[in-house]
N, C-alpha and C positions, 0 to 999 in steps of 0.2 A: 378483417381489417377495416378500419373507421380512418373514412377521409374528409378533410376539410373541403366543400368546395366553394369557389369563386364564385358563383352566381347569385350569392346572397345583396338583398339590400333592405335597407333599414325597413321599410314600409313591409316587407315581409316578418317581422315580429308582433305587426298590431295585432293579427287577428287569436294569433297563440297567446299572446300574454290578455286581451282581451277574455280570453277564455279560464286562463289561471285563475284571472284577478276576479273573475267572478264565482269560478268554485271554490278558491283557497282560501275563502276569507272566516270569519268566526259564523258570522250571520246563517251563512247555506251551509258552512260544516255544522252547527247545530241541526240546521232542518235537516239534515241527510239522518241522522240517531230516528228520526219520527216519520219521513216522509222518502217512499223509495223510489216516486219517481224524481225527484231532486236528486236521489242518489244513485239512479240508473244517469240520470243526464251529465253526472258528473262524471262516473268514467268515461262517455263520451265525448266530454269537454278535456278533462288531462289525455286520456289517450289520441285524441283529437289534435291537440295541442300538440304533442311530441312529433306524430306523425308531420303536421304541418312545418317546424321547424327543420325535423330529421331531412323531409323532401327536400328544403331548401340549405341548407348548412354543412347536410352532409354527404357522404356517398360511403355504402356499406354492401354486402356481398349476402346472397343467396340464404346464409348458415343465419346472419343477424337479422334477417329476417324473417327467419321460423322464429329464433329464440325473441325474436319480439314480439309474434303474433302469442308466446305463452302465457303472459300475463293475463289479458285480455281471454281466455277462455280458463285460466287457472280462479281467476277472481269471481269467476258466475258459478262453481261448482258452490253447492246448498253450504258446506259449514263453511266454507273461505268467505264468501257472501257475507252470511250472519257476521263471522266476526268481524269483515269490514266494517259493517253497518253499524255494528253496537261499540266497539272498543275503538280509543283512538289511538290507539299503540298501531293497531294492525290498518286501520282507516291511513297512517301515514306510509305507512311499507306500501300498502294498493295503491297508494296516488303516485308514489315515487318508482313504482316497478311498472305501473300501468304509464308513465310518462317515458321512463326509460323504453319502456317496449316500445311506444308510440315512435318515438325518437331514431330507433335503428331500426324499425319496420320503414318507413318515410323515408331511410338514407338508401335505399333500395329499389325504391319504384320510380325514379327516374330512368334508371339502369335495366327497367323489364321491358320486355317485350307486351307489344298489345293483348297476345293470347296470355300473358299471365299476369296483366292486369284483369282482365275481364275473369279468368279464375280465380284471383286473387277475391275480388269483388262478389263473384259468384258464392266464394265458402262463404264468405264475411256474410256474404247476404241470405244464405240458409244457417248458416248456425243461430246468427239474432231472430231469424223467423221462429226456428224453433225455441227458442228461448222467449219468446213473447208469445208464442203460444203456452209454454209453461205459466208465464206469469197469468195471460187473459184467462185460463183454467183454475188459475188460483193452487196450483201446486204447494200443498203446505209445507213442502222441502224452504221453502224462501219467507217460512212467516213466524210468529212464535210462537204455530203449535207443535212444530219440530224442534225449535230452539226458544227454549224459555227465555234467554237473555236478548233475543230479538224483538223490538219493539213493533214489527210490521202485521200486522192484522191480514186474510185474506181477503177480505174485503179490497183493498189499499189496490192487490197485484193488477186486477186485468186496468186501471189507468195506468200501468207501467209498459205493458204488454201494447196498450196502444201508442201510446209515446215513443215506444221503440218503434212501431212501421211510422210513424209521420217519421221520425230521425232519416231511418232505411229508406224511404222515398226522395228525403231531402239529397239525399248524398248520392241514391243511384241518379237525382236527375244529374246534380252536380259532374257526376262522372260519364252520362250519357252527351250532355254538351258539352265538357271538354274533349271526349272521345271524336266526337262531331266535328270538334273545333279543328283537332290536329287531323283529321282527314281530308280539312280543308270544303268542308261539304257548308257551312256556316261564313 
């Protein structure tokens, strides 16, 4: 079940739409076909976005928030990836499925508990690790010597693999002081 809640206000849309309006536009949709960390930052940004709006707009239950965390690990398996990257048929389904997930993962974490934010955080934060480990390895599952119509070189991965821990650092501190915050310890 998906609930409207009251606690919204306008100044809560800058930072999500701020983030749309900088992936969705023609310019970085281009770079993302030739450059993957543009397009690693970009499911950060739409899935980022959702989640911020979802926190605030909405209130959803335990079940939409698995089915939202699927995207976001459905979209980094090797062929889902390439054809993100390269086609923009399936480039719109990833941004739109990756924002929906974002959207009712967020309408749920108001509603957890401390220990399932901090596990929540915990997967999130081993699975990108392992996943930029993939990339700083240069895994050629993500480049195109496994997928010819991939434009991404292995060269390209380990700046994506690092870009992903400054992000992962950005947001555990982000979550370390709010955690702080509401313990009243700040």
């Amino acid at each position: 079940m998906i609930r409207y809640s009251k606690e919204f206000e306008k100044k809560d849309l800058i930072l999500p739409i701020a983030l749309l309006v900088a992936f969705l536009n023609p310019i970085t949709q281009g770079l993302e076909f030739t450059n993957p960390v543009i397009y690693m930052l970009d499911h950060y940004a739409i899935y980022g976005a959702g989640v911020l709006l979802g926190y605030k707009l909405l209130r959803t239950n335990f079940y939409l928030f698995l089915l939202g965390a699927i995207p976001a690990g459905f979209w980094h398996i090797p062929l889902f990836f390439a054809l993100g990257a390269s086609f923009v048929q399936y480039r719109a389904i990833e941004e739109l499925t990756l924002f929906l997930g974002g959207l009712v993962a967020g309408g749920y974490i108001p509603q957890m508990k401390l220990s399932g934010k901090v596990g929540a955080l915990a997967v999130y934060m081993l699975a990108d690790s392992i996943l930029s480990i993939f990339f700083i390895l240069e895994y050629k599952q993500y480049t195109h010597e496994c997928y010819s119509f991939l434009a991404y070189a292995p060269s390209q991965l380990p700046f994506v693999g690092i870009s992903m821990f400054a992000v992962m650092n950005v947001i555990l501190v982000y979550a370390i002081i709010k955690i702080l915050r509401n313990a009243s310890i700040f």
